[in-house]
N, C-alpha and C positions, 0 to 999 in steps of 0.2 A: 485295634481295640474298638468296641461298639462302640457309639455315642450314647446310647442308654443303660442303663443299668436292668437287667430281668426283672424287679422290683416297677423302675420307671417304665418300664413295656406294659408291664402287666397294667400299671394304673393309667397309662395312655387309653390301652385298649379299651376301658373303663369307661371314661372320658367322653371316645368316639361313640359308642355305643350308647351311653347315656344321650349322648346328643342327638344323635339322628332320632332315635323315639322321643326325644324331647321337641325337637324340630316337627316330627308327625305328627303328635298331641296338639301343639298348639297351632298348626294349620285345618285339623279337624276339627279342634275347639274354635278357630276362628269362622269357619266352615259351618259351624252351626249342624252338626253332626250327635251333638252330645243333647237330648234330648232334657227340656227345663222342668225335670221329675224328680223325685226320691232316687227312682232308681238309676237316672241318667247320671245323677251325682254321685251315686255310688261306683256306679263304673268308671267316670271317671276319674275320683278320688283313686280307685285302683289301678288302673291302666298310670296315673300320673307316678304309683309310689314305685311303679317297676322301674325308670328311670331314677328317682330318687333312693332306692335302694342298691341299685346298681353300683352309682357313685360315690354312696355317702353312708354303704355299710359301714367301711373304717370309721367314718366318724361318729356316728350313730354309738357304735359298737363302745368306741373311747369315754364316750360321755357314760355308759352304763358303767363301765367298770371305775368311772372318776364317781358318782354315788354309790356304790356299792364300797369303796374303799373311802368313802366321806370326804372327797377334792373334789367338789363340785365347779367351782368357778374356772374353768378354760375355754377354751376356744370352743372345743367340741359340744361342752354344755349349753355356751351361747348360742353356736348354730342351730343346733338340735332343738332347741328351744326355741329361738325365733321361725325355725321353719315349721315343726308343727303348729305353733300358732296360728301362722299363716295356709296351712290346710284346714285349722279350724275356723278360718274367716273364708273359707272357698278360696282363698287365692291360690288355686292348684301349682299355675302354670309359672309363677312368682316362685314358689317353696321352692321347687324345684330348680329354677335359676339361681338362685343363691347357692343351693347346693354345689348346683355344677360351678359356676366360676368360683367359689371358694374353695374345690379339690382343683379348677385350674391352677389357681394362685399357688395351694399349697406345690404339683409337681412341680411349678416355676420354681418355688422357692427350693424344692430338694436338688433339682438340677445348678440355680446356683451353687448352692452348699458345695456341691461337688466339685463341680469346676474350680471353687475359690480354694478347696482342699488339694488342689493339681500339687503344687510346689510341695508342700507335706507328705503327700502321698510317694513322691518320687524323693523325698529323705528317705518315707519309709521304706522304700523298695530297696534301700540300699541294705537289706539285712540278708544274710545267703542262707541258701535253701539247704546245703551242704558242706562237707569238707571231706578231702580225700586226704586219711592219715597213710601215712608209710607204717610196714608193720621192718620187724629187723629182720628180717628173709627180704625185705626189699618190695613184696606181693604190696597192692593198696588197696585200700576200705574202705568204702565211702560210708559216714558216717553221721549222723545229725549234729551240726554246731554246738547243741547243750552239753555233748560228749565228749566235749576234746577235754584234754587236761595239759596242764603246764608242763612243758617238755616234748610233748608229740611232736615228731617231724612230718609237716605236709606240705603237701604238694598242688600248687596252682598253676593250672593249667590255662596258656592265652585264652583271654576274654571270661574267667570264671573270678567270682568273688573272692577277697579275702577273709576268711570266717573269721581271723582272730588277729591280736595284734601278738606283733615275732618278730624274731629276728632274719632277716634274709641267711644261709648257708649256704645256697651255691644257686648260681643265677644271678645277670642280672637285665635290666630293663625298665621301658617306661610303667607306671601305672598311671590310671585316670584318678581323679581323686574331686572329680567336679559335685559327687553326690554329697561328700561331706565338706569340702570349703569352697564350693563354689567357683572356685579355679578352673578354666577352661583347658588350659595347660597341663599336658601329664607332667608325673615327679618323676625322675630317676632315683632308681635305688637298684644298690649291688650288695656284692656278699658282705655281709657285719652290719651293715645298717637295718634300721627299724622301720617298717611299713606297717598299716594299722588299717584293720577291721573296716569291709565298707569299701574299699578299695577294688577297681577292675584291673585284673592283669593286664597286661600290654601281648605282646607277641612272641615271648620267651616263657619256657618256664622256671618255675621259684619255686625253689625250696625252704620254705620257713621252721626255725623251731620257736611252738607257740609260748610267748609268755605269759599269759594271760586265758583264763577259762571263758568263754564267752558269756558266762553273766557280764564279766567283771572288764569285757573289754569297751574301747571308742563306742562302737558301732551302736553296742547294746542299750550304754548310759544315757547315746542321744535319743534312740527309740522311745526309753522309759521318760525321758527328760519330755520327750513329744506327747505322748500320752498325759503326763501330768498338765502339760502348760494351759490345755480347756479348765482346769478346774481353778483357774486363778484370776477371776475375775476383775475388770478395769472398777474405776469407780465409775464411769458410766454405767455399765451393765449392772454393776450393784442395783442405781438407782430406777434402772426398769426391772429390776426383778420384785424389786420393793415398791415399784410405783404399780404395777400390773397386779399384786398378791391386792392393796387394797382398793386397785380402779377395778377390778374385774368385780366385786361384788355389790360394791359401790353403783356401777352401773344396772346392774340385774336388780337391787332392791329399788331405782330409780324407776326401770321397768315396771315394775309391778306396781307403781304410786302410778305410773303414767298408764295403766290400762283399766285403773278401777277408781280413782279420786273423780277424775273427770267427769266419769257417766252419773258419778254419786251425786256430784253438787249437783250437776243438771238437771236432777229430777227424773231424766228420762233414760234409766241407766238399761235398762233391757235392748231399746233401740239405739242408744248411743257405744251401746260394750262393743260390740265388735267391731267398730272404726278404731276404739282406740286401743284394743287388743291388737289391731294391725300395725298402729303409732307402734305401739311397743314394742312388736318383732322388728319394724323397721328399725327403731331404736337399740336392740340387740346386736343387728346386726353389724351398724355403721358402729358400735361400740368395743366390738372381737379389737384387740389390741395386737393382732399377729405382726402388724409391721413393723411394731418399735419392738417387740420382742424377738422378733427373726433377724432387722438387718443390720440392728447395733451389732450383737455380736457376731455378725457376717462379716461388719465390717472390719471387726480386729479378727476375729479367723482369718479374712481375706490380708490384712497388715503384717500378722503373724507368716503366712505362707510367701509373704512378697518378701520380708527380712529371710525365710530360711534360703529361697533363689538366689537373696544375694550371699549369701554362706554362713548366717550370722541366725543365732539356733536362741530365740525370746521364748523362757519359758511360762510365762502366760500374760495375757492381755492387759492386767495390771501395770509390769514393766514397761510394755509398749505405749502405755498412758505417762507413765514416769518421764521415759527418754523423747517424748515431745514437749516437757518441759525442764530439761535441765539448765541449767545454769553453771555448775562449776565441774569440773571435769577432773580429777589426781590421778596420776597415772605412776606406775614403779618405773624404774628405767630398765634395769638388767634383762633382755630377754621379752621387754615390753614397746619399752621405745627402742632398746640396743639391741642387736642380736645372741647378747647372750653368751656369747662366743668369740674366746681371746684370739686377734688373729695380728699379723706384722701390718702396722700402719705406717712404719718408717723408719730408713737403717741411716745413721749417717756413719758414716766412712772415716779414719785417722789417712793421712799422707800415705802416698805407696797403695794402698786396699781400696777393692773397690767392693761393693754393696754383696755381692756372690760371696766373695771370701767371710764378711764376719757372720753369714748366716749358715755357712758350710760348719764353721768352726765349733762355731755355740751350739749347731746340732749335734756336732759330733761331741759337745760336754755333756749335752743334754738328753741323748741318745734312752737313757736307762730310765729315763723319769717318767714319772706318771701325772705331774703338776700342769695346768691348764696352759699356762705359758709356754712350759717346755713345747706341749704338744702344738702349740701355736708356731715355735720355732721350728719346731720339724718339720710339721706340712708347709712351712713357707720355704723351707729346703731342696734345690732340686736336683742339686748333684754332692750325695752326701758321700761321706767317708766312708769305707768299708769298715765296717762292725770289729773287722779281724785286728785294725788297726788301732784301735779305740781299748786301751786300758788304764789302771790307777785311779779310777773316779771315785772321788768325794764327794760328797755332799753336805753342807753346812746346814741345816734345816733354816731358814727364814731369812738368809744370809744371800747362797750361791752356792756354786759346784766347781769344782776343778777335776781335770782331766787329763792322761795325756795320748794325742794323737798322732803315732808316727812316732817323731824323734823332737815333736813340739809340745810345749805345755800349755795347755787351754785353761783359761780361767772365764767364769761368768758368773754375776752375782752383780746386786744392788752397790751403791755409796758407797756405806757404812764398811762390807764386805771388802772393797774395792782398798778403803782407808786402811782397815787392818792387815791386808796384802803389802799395803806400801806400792800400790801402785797408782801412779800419778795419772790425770784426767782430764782435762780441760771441759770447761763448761756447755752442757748442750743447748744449741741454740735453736735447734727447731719449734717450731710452733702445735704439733701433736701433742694433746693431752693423753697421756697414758703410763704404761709401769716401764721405764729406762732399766734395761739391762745390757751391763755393760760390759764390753770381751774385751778381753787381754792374751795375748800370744807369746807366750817365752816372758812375760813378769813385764809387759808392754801395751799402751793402752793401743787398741786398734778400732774400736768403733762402737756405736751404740746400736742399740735395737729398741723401738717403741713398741711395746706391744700394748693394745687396748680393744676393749669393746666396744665396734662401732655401731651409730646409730643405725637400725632397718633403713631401706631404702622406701622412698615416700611418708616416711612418718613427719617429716616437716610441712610438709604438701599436707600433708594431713589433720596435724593441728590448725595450718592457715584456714582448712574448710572445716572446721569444728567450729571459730569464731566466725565465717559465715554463715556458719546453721544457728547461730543466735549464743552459743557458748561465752559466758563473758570472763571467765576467769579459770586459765588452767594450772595445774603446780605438779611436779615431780618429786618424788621420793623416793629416799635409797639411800641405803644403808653403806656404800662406795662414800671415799674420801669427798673433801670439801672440793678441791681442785678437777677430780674428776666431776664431779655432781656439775660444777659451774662450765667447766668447758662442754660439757651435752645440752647445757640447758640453753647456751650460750647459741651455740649451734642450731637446736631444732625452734628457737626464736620463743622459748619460755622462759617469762621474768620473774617465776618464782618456782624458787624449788627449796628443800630438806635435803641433808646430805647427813653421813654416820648413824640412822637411824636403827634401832634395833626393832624389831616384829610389833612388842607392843606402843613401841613407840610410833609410827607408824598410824598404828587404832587410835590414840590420843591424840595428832593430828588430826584427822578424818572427824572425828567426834566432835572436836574444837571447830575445826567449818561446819560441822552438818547445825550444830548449835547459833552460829552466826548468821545460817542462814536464815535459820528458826527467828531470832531475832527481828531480823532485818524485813523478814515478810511479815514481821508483827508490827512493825514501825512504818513502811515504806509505802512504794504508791501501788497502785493496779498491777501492773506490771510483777512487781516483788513479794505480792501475795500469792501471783497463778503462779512463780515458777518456785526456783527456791531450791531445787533439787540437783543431788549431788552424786557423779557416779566415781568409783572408781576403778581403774583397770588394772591388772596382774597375773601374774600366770605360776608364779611358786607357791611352794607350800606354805612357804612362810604370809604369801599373802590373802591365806583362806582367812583370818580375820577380820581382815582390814575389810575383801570382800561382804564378808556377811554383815557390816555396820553399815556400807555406805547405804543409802537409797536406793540407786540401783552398781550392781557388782559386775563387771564385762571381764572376764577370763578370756585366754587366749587356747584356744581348743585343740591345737594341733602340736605345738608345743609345752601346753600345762599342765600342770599333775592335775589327778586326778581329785586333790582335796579342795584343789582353787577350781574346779569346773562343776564339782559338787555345790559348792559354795557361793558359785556366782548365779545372775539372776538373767544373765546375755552370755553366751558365748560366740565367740569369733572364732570360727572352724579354719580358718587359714592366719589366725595372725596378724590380719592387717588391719591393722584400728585405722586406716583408711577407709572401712566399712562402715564406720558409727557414723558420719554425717550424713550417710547416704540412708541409715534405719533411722534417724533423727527426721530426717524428711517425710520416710513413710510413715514415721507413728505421728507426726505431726498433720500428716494428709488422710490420717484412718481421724483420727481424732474429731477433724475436721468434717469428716463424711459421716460418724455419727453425731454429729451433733446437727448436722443437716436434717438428716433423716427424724432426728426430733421433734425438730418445730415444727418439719412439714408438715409430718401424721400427726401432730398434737392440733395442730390451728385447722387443717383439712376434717377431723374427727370433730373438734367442739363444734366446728359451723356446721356441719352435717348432721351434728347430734341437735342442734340446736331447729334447725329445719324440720327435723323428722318429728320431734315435740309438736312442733304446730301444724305439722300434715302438709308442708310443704314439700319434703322428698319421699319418695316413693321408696318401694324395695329397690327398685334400680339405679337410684342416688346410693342405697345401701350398700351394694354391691361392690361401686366403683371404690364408695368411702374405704370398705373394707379390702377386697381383693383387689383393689386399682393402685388404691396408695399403697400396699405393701408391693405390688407387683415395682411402683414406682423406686421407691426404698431399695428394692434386692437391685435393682440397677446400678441405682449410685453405689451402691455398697460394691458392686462387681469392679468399679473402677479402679478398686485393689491391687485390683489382680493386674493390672496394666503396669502396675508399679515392678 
């Protein structure tokens, strides 16, 4: 890939050329070449504007069509403006340096823009150029992703995109999946399981049937989700859009008091106008405000592309200002902190049986079931019963099931279940919080089984670095029994949580802190005024409300529907709220670099602006003020990108 863009060649070339005739000009003007006449100054004026036109058509150009469309006050209007002044004061060889290092500054700054766009860019690559459908003759067609429709069977081919999300049918193998969560690490998937749009094949190929039309799939929603997140402004950037609308004119009216008051009072305004018609262009110039307008929001474009590298998709620069001050942190558990997914935590055993047997048995009651647990029992099965052998099954709905296997009778079910059987139990003494189900053999108690949702791996780790990124208060919520809520919460080392809650209950929670906080920044010191802000995390459907109340809403991308990912204001494209401390840091270090980039250009600008009033700085104090400190700003701002 080139380093420039045909755009940034083109204005290179520009550049160069402008310079060396500018470089000639003012060695023949130093030279004493340009003869001290009407007409020597007319040639020169002309030979000067070839360069100056060369350079600074584009600008030139922008400032006509900003009064021709009545937006007079930008950058292009100030340059343009200060620099013919300063060919109307002769200072030929001046106009035209301004010109040129102000189109330097600006490529500098497009080249940042670029670069700090890297991480973004290579989200957005992740969209495929194609899909190859199976037709039912088996023939393939390769077809543009807008055109698949739900149910086409296609075909990915090692190392080609996956256009859509589907289901695997035959094939299987690693995919990369580092463009959307960041994971270094391929996933495995086989036939029946679900891979999702955005996705590089591995080395085999995959047969998928699409579920999903490519508007509506991953891939797409992050694309759209990318393109929205520029138009959502930090409250930083608010306030230079709002401070430039009224310093830009502000300034320009400033000019014009400073190139006609002066010669007025003095009496001697004929001989004195053109020094301070030159005061004024210099004063224009060091007043273009491109730095605090460029590298604020460079800085969050660059924060924004350093959070998507790490796999975590901020859809505009506002949240990124949020999640450098948060404060209280609620998270769901099911599928958030837990994985979601019922699976065997622990079997204990009656006398005579060992752990293989009661998980054999209970599969083979459970055999026919479609209930999460059952299915939890099965996969924890590894030498099951023949199917052939397995008849009589009941099923009690909310109860248990009984079965029989062979020439034995299988019972499995709760307590309650267990009591109405008359079969007797002794108490379980294991220390696993989860759902006890409990097997019986011929009307015989023979063991239990814990099945539960375990906590993700590193989500503990992960709360401990949430409270060191400055988080002072976390809580969990869920709709899961009192006993489960307290042994997770218990575990991932959180001292406050809800438990039995239903969806809106849940929003009245989250409302009731976001209120306290409110509060409490209204009562409290420094500190509890700048933060005060509250995120919540979720990944169900049920939790698209809760999302859309909190401050900021962090869904889990890769496993959430698609109503909590619509609805959230962060997504975690792999899941691992392991990543929030780590964007906590960035929005806190973007934050911090514009607010650098502030003061610098704001106190570098007034003393410059304040020198060039009194004829202390020249156009080339102007210069620096202008294209130096912005050149200096897109710097820090790039340190972004390191993140």
């Amino acid at each position: 890939m080139d380093k420039f863009t045909k755009k940034q060649k083109k204005e290179l070339r520009e550049i160069g050329i402008s310079l060396v005739l500018f470089v000639i000009l003012m060695i023949a003007d130093h030279m004493g070449l340009f003869p001290d006449t009407t007409e020597g100054t007319i040639i020169q004026l002309l030979l000067y504007l070839i360069p100056y036109f060369i350079v600074g058509h584009d600008v030139v150009r922008k400032c006509l069509i900003g009064i021709k469309n009545r937006q007079l006050f930008d950058e292009s209007f100030l340059m343009t403006l200060a620099t013919i002044g300063a060919f109307g004061c002769r200072e030929f060889g001046e106009a035209v340096a301004v010109m040129l290092f102000y189109q330097v500054g600006e490529f500098f700054q497009g080249y940042a823009v670029g670069k700090s766009r890297g991480s973004i860019a290579e989200l957005m690559s992740m969209a495929p150029d194609f899909a190859n459908r199976e037709a039912e003759d088996g023939s393939i067609e390769v077809i543009d992703p807008d055109d698949i429709e739900v149910g086409d069977i296609l075909v990915i081919k090692p190392g080609e995109k996956v256009p859509t999300d589907g289901i695997v049918l035959q094939g299987s193998g690693f995919v990369n999946t580092s463009a959307l969560t960041g994971e270094s690490l391929p996933r495995l998937v086989s036939e029946g399981e679900q891979v999702i749009s955005g996705c590089i094949n591995g080395e085999t190929l995959l047969r998928i049937r699409a579920e999903k039309e490519f508007d509506d799939c991953t891939v797409s929603q992050i694309l759209e989700l990318v393109e929205e997140a520029s138009s959502r402004k930090s409250v930083t950037e608010n306030f230079i859009t709002r401070f430039a609308h009224y310093y830009t004119p502000a300034v320009v009216i400033a000019a014009v008091i400073l190139a006609f008051l002066p010669p007025l009072i003095s009496g001697h305004f004929t001989a004195e106008f053109g020094k301070w018609v030159l005061r004024a262009c210099t004063f224009l110039v060091i007043s273009c405000p491109c730095a605090l307008v460029i590298s604020v929001p460079l800085a969050f474009f660059g924060g924004i592309g350093a959070a998507s590298f790490k796999g975590v998709l901020v859809k505009g620069s506002n949240y990124l200002e949020l999640l450098a001050n948060l404060d209280t942190v609620v998270s769901d558990k099911t599928g958030t902190l837990t994985e979601g997914k019922f699976r065997v935590a622990m079997v204990e055993a009656a006398d005579g049986y060992d752990t293989d047997d009661i998980i054999r048995y209970a599969a083979a009651a459970e055999a026919g079931s479609t209930h999460p647990i059952a299915a939890a029992i099965i996969e924890a099965c590894e030498n099951p019963i023949a199917q052939s052998q397995i008849k009589d099954v009941k099923n009690v709905s909310g109860k248990g099931i009984t079965a029989t296997a062979g020439n034995d009778s299988i019972t499995v079910g709760n307590k309650g279940f267990f009591d109405e059987e008359g079969i007797e139990m002794p108490e379980v003494t294991a220390d696993v919080i989860g759902t006890n189900c409990y097997v019986a053999k011929n009307g015989k108690y023979i063991g239990t089984i814990i099945v539960a949702d375990m906590p993700k791996k590193g989500v503990k780790e992960a709360i401990s670095e949430m409270f060191k990124a400055g988080v002072r208060y976390i809580m969990m919520l869920t709709g899961d029994s009192e006993k489960v809520a307290s042994a997770v919460a218990s575990e991932l080392g959180i001292s406050d949580y809800k438990a039995e809650l239903l969806p809106q209950d849940k929003v009245s929670v989250v409302e009731g802190l976001i209120n306290d906080l409110k509060e409490r920044a209204g009562t409290g010191d420094k500190a509890d005024r700048k933060r005060g802000r509250l995120a919540f995390i979720g990944d169900g459907i049920n939790d698209a409300p809760v999302l859309s109340v909190a401050d900021v809403g962090i869904a889990m991308g890769s496993l959430g529907s698609d109503a909590a990912i619509e609805a959230a204001d962060v997504v975690i494209m792999d899941d691992d709220i392991g990543r929030i401390p780590a964007v906590m840091g960035i929005a806190r270090k973007t934050l911090g670099i514009s607010k650098q980039n502030i003061a610098f250009a704001l106190f570098v600008k007034f003393a410059c602006l304040l020198l060039g009033a009194i004829g202390i700085a020249n156009m080339w104090v102007a210069v620096f003020a202008d294209v130096g400190v912005a050149v200096i700003c897109i710097l820090n701002s790039m340190r972004m990108l390191k993140k």
